[in-house]
C-alpha positions as CSV (number, residue, x, y, z in Angstrom):
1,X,-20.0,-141.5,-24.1
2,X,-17.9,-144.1,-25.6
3,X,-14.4,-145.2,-23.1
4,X,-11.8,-143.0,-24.3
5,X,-14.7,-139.7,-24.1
6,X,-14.1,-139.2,-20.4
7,X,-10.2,-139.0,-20.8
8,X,-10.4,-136.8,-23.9
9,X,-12.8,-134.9,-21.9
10,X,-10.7,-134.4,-18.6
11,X,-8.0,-134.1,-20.8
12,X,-9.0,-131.2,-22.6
13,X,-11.1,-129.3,-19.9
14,X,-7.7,-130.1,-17.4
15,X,-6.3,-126.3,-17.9
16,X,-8.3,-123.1,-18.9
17,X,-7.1,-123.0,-22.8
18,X,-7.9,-126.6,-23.2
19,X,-11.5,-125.4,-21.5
20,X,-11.4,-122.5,-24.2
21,X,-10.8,-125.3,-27.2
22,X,-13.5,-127.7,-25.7
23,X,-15.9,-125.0,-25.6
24,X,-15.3,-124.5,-29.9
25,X,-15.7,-128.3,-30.3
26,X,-18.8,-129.2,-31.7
27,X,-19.9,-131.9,-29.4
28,X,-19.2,-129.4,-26.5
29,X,-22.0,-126.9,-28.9
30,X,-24.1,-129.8,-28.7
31,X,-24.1,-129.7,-25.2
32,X,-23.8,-126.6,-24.3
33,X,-27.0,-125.8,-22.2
34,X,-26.1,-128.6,-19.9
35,X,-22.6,-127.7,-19.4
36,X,-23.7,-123.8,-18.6
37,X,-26.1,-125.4,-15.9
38,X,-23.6,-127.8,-14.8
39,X,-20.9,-124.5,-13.7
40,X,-23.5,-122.7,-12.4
41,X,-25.1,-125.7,-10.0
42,X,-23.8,-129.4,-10.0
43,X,-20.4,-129.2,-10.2
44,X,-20.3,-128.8,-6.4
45,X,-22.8,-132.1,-6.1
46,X,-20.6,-135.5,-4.6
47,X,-20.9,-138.9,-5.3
48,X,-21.9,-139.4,-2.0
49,X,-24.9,-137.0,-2.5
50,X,-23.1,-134.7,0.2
51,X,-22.3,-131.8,-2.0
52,X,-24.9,-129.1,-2.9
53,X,-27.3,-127.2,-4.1
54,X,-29.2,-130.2,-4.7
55,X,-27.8,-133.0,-2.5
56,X,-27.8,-135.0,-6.4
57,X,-26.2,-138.5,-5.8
58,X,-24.2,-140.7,-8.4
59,X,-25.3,-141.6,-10.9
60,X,-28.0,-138.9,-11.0
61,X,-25.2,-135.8,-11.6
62,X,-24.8,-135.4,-15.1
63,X,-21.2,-136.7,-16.2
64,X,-20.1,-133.4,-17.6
65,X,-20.7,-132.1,-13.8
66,X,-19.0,-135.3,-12.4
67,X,-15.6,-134.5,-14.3
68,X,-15.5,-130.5,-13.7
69,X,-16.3,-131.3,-10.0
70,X,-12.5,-133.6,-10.6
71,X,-10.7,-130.9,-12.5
72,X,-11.8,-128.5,-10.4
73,X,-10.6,-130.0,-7.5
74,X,-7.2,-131.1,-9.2
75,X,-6.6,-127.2,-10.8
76,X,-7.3,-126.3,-7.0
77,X,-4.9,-128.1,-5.6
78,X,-2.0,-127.7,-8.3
79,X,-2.4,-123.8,-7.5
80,X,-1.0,-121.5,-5.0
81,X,-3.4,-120.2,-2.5
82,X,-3.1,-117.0,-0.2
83,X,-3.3,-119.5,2.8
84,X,-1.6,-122.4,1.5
85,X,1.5,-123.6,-2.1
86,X,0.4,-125.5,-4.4
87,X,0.6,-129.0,-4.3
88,X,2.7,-131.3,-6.1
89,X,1.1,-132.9,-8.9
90,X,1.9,-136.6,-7.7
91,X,0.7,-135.2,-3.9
92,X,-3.0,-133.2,-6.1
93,X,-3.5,-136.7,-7.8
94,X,-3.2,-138.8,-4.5
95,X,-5.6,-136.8,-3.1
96,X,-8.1,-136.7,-5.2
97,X,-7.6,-140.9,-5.8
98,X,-8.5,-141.4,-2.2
99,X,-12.1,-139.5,-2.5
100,X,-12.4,-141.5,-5.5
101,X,-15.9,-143.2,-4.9
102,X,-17.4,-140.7,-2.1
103,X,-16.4,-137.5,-3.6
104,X,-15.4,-138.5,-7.3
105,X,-16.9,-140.5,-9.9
106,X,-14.5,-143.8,-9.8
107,X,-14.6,-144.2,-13.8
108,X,-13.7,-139.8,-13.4
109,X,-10.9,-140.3,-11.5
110,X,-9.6,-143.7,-13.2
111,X,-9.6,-141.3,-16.4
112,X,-7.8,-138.7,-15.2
113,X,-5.0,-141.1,-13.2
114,X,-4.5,-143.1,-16.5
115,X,-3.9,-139.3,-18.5
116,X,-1.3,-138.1,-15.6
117,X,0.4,-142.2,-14.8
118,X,-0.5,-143.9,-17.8
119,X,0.1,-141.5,-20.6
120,X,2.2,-138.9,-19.3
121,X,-0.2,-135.6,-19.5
122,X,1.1,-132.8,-17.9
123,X,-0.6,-129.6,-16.7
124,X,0.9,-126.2,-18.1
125,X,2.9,-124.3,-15.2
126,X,3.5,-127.4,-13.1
């Protein structure tokens, strides 16, 4: 993946239509066995190596499962919850910037700060 990959990629897999449009795209169909493992298993996996199934650290979890383990976490947070509101944006992105590194892939989180600061994405609803 080239630089400007990860930030299309957050970008586009960010809310569920843009997951929808990414999943059409044919570098997503080239990929496309690895991303169905990567929702079912790695996903939860940390940078730290203490996520799970597999306890994979850095480097070693596949990238695609590195940035759905960010959006997930930011979608998470930007939605209400029976036990808790939704978080502010600026509050969601804070949060996940200070597990860049343990939790987070750095270059992940970099991406996704420079759509939301740098370039002014928004998420629908929010």
């Amino acid at each position: 993946m080239q630089e400007g990959d990860i930030e299309r990629v957050v970008a586009k897999m960010t809310t569920r239509r843009g997951m929808k449009t990414h999943q059409n795209n044919c570098w997503f169909c080239d990929r496309q066995k690895k991303i169905q493992h990567v929702r079912v298993h790695d996903y939860h996996e940390r940078m730290d190596g203490s996520g799970y199934p597999r306890g994979l650290k850095g480097e070693s979890i596949l990238l695609e499962a590195r940035i759905l383990a960010l959006v997930h976490a930011l979608e998470d947070l930007t939605t209400n919850r029976s036990y808790r509101s939704a978080f502010p944006l600026k509050e969601a992105l804070e949060e996940v910037s200070s597990h860049s590194g343990s939790k987070y892939d750095p270059d992940v989180v970099a991406a996704c700060l420079s759509l939301f600061r740098g370039k002014g994405f928004k998420l629908e609803g929010i």
